[in-house]
Backbone bond lengths (Angstrom), bond angles and torsions (degrees), N, CA, C in turn:
res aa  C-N    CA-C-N  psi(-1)  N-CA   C-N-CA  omega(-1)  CA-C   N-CA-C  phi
1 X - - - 1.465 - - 1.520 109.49 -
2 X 1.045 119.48 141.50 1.367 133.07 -164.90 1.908 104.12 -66.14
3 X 1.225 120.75 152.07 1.588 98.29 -171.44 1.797 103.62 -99.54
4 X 0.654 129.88 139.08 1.628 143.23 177.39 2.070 127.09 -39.46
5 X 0.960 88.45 50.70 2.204 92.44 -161.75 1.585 94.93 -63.81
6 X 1.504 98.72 112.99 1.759 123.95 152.72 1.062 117.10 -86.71
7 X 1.625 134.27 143.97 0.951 133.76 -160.26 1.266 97.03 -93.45
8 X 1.885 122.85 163.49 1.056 113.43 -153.72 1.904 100.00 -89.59
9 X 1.513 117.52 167.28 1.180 115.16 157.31 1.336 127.88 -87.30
10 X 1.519 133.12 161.64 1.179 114.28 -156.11 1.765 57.30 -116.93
11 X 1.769 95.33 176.33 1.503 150.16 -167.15 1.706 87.88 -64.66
12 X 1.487 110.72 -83.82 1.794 121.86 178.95 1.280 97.77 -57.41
13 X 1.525 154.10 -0.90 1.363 124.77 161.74 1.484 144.97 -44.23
14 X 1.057 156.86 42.59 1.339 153.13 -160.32 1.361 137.62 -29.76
15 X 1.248 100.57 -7.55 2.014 134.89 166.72 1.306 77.72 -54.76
16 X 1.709 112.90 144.51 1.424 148.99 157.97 1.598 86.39 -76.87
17 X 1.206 122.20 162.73 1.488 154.97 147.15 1.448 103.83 -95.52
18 X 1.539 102.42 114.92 1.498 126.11 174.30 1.804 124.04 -108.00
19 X 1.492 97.78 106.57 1.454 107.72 -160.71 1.912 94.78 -84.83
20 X 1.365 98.57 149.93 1.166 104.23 -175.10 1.658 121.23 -57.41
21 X 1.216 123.05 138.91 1.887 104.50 173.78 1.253 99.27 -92.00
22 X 1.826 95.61 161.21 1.351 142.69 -152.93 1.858 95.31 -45.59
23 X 1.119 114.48 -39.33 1.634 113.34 -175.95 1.638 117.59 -55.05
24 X 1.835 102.78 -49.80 1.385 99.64 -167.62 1.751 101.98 -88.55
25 X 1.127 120.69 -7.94 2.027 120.94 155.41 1.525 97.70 -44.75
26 X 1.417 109.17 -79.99 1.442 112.60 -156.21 1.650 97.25 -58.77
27 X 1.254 129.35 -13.27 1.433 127.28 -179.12 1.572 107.71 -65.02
28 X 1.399 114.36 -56.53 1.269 145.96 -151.36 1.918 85.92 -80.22
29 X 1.349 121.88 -60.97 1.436 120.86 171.36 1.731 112.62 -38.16
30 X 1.517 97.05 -56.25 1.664 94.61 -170.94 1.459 108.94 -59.79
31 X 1.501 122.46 -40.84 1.144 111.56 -177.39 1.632 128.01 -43.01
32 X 1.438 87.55 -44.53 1.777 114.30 -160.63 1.861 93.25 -63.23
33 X 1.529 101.00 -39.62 1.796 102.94 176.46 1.527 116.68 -67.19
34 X 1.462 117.52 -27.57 1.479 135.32 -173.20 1.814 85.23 -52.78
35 X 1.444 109.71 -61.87 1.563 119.78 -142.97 1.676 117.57 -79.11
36 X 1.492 100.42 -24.10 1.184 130.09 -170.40 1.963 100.87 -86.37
37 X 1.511 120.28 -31.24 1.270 134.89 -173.28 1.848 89.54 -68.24
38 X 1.296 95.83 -79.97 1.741 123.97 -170.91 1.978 93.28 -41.41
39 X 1.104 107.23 -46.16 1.693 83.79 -177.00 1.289 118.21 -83.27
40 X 1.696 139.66 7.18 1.417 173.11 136.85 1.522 84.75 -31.82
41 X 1.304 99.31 -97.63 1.443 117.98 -179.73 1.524 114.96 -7.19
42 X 1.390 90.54 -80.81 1.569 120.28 175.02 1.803 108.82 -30.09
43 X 1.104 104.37 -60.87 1.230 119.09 -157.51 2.247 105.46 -80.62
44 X 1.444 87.00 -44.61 1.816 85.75 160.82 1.763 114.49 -55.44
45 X 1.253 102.46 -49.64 1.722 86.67 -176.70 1.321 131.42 -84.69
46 X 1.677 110.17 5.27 1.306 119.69 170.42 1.608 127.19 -95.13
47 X 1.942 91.37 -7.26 1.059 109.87 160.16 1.726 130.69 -88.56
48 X 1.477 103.49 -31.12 1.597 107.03 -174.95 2.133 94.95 -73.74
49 X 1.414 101.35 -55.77 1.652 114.56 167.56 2.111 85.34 -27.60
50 X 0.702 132.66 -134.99 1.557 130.30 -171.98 0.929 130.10 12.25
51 X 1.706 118.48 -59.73 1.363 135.02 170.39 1.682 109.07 -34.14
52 X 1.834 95.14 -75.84 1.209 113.44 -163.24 1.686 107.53 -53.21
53 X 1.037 105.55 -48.81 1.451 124.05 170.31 1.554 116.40 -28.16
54 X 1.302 106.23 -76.22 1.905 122.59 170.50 1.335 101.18 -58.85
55 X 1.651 135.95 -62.09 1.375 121.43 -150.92 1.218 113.25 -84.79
56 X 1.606 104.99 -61.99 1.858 107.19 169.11 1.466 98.17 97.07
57 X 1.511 120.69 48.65 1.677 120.69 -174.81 1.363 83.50 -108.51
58 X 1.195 162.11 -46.47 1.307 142.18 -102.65 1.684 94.61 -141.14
59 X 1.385 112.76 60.87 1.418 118.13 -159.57 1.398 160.86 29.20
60 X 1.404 127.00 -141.44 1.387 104.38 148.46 1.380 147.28 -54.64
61 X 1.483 139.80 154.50 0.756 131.97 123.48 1.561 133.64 28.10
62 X 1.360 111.79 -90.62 0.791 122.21 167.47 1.423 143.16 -46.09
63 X 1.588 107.47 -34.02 1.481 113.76 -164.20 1.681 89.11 -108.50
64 X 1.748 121.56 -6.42 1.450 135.60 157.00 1.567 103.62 -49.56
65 X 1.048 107.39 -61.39 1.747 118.10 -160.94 1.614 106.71 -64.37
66 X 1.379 105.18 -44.91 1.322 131.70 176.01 1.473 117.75 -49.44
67 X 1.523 123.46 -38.18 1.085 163.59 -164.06 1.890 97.75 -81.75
68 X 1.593 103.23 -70.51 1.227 119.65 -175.54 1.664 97.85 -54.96
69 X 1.285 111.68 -62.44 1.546 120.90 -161.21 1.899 105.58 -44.33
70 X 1.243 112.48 -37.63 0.804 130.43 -173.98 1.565 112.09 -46.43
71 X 1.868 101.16 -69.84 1.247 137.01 176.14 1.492 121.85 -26.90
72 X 1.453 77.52 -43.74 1.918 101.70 -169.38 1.497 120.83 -88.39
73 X 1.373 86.35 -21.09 1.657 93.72 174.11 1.617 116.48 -95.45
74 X 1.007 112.75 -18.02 1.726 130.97 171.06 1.909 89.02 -66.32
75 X 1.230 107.19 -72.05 1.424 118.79 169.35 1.719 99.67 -9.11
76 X 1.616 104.75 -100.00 1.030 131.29 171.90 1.771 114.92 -6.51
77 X 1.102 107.17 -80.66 1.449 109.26 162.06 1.358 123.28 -30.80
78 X 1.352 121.04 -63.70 1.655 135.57 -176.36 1.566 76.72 -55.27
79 X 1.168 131.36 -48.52 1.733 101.30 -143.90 1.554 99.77 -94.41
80 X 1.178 135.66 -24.87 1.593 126.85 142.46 1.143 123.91 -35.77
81 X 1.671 116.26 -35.98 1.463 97.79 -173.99 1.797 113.50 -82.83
82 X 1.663 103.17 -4.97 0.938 120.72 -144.36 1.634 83.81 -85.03
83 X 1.488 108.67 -50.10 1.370 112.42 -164.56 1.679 111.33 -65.28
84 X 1.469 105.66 -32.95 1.324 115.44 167.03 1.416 126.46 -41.15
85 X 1.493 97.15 -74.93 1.670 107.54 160.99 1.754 122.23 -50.24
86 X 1.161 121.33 -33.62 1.582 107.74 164.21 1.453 109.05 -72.64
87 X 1.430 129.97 -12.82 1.524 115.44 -153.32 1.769 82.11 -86.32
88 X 1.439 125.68 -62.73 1.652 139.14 148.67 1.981 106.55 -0.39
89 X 1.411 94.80 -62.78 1.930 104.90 -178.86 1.769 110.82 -48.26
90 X 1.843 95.03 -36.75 1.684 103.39 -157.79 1.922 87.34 -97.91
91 X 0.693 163.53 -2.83 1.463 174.21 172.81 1.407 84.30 -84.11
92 X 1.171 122.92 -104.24 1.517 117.67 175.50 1.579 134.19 0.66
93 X 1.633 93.79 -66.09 1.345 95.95 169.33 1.497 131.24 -74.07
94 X 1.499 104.03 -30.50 1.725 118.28 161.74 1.720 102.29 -37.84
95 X 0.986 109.93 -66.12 1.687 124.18 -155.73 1.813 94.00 -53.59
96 X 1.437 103.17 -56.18 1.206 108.98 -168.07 1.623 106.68 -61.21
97 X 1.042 118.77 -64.26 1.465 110.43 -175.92 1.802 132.49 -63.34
98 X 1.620 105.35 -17.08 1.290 138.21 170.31 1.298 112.20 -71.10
99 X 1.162 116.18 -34.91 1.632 118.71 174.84 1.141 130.92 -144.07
100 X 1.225 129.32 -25.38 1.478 144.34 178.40 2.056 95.90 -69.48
101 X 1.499 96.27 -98.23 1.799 105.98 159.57 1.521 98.99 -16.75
102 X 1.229 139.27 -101.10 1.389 130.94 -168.73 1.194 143.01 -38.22
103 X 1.606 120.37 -39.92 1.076 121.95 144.82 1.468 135.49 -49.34
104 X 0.673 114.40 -36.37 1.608 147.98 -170.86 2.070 94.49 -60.44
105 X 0.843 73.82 -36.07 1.430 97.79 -137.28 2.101 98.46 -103.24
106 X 1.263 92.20 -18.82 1.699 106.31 179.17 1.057 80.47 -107.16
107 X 1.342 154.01 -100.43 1.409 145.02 -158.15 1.728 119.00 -28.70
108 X 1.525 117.63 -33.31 1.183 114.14 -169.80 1.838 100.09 -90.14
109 X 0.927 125.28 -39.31 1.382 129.42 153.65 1.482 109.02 -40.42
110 X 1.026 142.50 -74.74 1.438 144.59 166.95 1.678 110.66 -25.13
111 X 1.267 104.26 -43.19 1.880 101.78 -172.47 1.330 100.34 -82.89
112 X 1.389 124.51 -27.09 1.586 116.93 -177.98 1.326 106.12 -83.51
113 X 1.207 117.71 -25.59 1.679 110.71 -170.44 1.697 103.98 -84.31
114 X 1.242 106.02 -9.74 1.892 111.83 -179.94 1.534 103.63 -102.13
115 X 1.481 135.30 -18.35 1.145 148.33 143.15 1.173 117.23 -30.68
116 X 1.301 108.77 -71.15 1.439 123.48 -166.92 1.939 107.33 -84.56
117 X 0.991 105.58 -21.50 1.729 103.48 153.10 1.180 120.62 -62.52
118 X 1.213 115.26 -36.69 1.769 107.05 -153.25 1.807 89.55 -94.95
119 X 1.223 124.97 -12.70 1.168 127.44 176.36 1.454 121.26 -89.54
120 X 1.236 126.48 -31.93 0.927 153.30 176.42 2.185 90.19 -63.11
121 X 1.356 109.48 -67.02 1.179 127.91 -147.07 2.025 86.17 -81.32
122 X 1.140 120.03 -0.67 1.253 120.13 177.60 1.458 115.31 -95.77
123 X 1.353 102.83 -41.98 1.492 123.32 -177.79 2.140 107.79 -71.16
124 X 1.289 75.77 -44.83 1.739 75.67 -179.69 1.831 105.85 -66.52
125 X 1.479 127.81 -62.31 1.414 130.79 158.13 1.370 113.46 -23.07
126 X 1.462 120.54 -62.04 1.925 106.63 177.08 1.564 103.22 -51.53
127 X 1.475 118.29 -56.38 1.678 120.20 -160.32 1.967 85.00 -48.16
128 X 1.257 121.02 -61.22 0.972 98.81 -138.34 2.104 119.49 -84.82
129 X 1.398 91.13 -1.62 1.703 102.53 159.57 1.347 101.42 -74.76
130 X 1.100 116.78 -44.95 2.013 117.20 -179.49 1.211 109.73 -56.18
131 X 0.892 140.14 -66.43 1.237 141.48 171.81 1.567 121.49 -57.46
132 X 1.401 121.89 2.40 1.358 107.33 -175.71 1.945 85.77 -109.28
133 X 1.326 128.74 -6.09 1.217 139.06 -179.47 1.707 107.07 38.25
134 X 2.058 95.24 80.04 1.494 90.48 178.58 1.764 111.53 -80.17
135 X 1.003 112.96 143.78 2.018 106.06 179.43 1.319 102.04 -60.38
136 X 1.333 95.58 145.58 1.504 110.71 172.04 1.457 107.32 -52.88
137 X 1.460 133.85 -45.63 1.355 133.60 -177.24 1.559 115.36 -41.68
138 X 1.383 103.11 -42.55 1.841 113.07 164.49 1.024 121.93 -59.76
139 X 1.091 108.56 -34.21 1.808 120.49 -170.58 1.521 99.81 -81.94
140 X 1.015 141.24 -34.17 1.324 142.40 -162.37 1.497 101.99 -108.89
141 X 1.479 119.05 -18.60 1.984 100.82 145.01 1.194 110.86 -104.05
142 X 0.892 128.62 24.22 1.477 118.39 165.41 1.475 116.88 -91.60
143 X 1.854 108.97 -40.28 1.534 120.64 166.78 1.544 111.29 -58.76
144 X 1.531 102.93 -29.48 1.653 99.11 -177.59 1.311 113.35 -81.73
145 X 1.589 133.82 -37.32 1.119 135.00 158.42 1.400 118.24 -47.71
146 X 1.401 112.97 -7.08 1.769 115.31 -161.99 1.619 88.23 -96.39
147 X 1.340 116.96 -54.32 1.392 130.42 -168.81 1.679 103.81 -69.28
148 X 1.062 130.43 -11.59 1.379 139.58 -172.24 1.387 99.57 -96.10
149 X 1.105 126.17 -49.29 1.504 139.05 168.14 1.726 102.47 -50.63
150 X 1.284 119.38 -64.82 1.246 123.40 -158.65 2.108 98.99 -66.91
151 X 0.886 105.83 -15.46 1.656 107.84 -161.12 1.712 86.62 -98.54
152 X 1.525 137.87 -40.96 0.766 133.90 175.89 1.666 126.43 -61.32
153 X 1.465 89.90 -25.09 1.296 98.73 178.37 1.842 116.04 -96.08
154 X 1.049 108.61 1.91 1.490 110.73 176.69 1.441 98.63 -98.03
155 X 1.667 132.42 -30.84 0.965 117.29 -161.75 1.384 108.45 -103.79
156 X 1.752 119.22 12.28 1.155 137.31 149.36 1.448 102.37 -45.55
157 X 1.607 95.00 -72.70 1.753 111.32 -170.00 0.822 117.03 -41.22
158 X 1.673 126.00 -43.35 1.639 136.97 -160.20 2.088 99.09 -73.41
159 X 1.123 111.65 -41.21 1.634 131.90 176.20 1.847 98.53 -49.22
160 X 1.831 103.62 -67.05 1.203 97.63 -156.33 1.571 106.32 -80.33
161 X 1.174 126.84 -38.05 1.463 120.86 176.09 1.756 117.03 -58.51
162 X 1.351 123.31 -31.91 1.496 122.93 149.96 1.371 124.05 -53.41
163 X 1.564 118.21 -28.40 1.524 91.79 168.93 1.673 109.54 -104.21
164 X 1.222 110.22 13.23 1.449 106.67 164.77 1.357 109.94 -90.93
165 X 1.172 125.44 -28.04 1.786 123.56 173.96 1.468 107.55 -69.25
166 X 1.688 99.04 -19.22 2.056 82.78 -170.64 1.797 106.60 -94.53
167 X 1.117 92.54 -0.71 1.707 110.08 156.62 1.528 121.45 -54.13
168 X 1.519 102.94 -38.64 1.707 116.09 -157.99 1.651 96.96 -60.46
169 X 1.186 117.01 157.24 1.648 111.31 157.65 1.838 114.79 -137.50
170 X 0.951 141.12 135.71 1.282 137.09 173.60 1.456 119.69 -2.28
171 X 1.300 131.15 -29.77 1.148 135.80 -170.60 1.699 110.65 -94.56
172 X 1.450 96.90 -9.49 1.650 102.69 -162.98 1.815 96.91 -98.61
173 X 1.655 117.46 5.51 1.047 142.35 -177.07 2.656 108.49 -16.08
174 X 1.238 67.42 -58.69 1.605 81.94 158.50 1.388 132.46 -71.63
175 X 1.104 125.51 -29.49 1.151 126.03 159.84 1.594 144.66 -36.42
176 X 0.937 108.09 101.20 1.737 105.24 -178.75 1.394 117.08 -31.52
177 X 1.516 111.82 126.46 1.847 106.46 169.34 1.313 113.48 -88.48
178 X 1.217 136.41 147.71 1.224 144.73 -171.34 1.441 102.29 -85.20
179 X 1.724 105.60 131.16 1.484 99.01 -177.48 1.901 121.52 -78.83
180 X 0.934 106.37 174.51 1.530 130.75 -157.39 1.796 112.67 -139.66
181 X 1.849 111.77 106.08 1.043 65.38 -142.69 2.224 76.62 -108.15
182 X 1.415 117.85 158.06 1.120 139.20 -158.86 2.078 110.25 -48.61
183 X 1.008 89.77 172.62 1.916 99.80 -174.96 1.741 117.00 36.33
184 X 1.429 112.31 36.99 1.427 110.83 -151.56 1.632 149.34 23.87
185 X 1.776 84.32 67.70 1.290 110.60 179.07 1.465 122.13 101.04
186 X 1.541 111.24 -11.50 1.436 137.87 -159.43 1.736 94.38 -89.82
187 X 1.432 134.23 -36.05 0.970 128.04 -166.96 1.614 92.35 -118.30
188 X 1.464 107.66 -156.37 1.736 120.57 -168.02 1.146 92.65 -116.72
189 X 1.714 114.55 -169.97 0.920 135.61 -170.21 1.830 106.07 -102.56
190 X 1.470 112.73 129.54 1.648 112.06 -171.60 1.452 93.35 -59.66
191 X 1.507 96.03 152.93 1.574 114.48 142.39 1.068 121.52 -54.51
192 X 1.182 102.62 -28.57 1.806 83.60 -170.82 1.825 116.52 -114.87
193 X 1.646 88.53 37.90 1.472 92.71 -163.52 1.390 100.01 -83.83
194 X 1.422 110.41 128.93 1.886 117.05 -161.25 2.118 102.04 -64.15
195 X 1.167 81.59 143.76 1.571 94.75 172.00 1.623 123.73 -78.89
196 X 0.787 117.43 -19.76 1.808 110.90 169.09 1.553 89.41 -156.53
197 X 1.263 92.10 -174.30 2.059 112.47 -157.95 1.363 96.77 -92.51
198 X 1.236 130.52 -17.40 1.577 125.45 147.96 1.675 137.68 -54.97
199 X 1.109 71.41 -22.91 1.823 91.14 174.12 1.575 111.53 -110.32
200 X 1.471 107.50 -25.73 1.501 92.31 158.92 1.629 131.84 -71.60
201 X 1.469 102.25 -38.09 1.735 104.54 158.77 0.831 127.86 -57.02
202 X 1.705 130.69 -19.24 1.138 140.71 -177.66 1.543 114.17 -61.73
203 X 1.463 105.19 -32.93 1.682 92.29 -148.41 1.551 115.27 -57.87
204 X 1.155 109.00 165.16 1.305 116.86 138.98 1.316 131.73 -64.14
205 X 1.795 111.42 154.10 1.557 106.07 162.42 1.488 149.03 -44.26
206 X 1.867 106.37 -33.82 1.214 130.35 150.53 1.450 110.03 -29.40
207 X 1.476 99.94 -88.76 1.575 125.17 172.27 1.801 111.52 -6.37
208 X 1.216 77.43 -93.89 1.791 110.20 177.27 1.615 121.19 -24.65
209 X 1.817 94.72 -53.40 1.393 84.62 165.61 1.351 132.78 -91.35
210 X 1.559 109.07 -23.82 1.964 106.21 157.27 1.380 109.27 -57.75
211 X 1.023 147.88 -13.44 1.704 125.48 175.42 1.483 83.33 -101.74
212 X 1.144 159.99 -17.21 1.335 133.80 -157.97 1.658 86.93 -99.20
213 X 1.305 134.83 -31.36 1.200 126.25 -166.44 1.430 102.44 -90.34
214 X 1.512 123.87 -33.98 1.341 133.79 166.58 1.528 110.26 -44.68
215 X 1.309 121.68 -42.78 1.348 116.64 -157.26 1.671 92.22 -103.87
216 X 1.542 108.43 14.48 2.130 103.91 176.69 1.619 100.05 48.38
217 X 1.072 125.28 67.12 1.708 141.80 168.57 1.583 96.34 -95.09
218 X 1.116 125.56 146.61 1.236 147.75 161.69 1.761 121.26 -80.69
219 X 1.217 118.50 131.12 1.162 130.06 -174.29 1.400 107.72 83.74
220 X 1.398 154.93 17.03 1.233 154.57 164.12 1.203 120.01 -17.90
221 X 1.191 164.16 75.01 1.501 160.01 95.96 1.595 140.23 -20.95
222 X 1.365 102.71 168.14 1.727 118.86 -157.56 1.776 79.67 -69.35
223 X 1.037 105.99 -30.37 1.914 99.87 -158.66 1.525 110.53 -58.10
224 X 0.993 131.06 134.09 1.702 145.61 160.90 1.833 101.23 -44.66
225 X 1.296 104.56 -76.21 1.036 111.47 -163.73 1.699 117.14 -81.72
226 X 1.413 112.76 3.43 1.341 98.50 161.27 1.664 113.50 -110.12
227 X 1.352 114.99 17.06 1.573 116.14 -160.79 1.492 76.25 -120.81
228 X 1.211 139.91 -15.62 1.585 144.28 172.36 1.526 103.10 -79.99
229 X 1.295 132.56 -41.68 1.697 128.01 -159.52 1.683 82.05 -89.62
230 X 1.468 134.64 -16.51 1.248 131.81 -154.90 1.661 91.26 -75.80
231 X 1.934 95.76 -58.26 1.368 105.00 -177.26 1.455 126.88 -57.41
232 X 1.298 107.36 -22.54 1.603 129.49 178.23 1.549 118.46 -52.45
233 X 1.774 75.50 -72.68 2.235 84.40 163.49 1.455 129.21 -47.20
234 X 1.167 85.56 -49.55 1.993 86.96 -178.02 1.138 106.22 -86.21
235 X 1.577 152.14 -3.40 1.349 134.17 162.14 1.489 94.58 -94.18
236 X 1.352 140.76 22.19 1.380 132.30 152.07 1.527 102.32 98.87
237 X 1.208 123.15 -31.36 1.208 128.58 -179.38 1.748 137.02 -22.62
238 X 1.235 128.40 103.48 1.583 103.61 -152.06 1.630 95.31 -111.09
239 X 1.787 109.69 80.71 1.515 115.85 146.68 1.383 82.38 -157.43
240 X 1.658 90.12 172.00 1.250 105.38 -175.24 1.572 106.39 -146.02
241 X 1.621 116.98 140.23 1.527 100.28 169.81 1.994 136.72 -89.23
242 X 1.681 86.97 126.95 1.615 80.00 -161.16 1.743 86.39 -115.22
243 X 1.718 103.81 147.76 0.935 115.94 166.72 1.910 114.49 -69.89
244 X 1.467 87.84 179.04 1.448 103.21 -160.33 1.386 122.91 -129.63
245 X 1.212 138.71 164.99 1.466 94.62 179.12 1.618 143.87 -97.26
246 X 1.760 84.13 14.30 1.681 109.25 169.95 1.852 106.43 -70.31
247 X 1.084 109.44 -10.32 1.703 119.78 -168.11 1.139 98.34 96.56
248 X 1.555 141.55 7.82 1.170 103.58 -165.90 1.512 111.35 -119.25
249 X 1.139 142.00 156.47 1.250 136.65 157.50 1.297 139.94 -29.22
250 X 1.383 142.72 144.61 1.651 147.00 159.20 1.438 122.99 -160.93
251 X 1.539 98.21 153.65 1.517 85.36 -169.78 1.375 108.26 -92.77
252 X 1.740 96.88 149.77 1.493 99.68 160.04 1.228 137.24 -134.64
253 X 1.317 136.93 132.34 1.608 120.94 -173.36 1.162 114.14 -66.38
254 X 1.773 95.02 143.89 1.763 103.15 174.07 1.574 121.61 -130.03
255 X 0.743 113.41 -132.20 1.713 112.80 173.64 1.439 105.63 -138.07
256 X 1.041 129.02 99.59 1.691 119.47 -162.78 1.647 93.32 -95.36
């Protein structure tokens, strides 16, 4: 079989090198066994052809030729199947280099040529703010208008996720709480801000009062349950825990 010439890669190419898969190896192996069998062959009957020839043990003539005819036609077969199985090897490799290699290979061309746009299209955008030489005085309300925007828009969030929590009701216990996010809008959202209203009842006293002091809440105390109604109010939440007259706590809905 003819051997396969790729053209070479240059040094600045950015094409990956694509090694053949595991199928067309063992392809390329079987062949090499196909060729290596057939010259076996070859080489046994050019040897017995000699033998018989010089010694003359293995009878007539006739049942010699008979012998050979045989040989050659066993031959014959092996080497049909032989041609078969390479025609199977070159199908294989067609497929592979026809579409696998090409695709491969059209897609990775595609990411460099969209690469080199967006870079291209970056470099030209700086030149051309540089060159229009906006004053720093612009630039420094424009970042402030940017940051004014961004604070406005958290304390959007902080608005709309409070009246979606005061939606929640005991039963919605699973439910995700909508985050809230700290110093009104000025800070982020805690770590340890509980994930549904089951886990906000949950806390502990610990708890309760690091997010209530985390989030700068007013009235902060040793108490569980008043550093909890603290957290309650300001995540929008509409119950609250009221004692009872066993001492003990329960919740109740209110109108926050």
């Amino acid at each position: 079989m003819a051997q396969l010439n790729t053209p070479p890669v240059s040094s600045t190419s950015t094409y990956q090198t694509f090694l053949p898969p595991p199928e067309i190896m063992a392809a390329r192996d079987a062949f090499t066994a196909i060729k290596n069998a057939t010259t076996t062959l070859d080489d046994v009957l050019d040897k017995m052809i000699d033998y018989n020839y010089h010694v003359g043990i293995l009878g007539s003539k006739t049942e010699l030729a008979n012998d050979i005819e045989t040989i050659s036609n066993d031959i014959d077969d092996q080497d049909k199947e032989h041609k078969k199985a390479l025609h199977e090897i070159k199908l294989l490799l067609d497929d592979f280099l026809d579409k696998q290699v090409i695709n491969a290979l059209k897609a990775q061309v595609e990411e460099d040529i969209n690469k080199e746009i967006d870079h291209l299209v970056e470099i030209h955008v700086k030149e051309h703010l540089e060159q229009r030489h906006i004053p720093e005085a612009v630039k420094t309300e424009l970042l402030g208008r940017k940051s004014t925007l961004e604070l406005e828009h958290r304390r959007l969030h902080n608005s709309e996720s409070k009246r979606a929590n005061s939606l929640l009701r005991q039963k919605d216990g699973n439910m995700l709480l909508n985050t809230i996010y700290a110093d009104d809008g000025n800070g982020e959202v805690s770590k340890d801000y509980p994930r549904t209203l089951n886990d906000l009842f949950d806390l502990d006293a610990p708890m309760c009062k690091s997010l209530a002091t985390e989030y700068k809440l007013p009235g902060v105390s040793d108490s569980r349950e008043k550093n909890l109604n603290l957290l309650l109010r300001f995540f929008g939440i509409a119950y609250q825990m009221v004692r009872t007259g066993d001492e003990k706590y329960r919740r109740v809905g209110v109108v926050c």
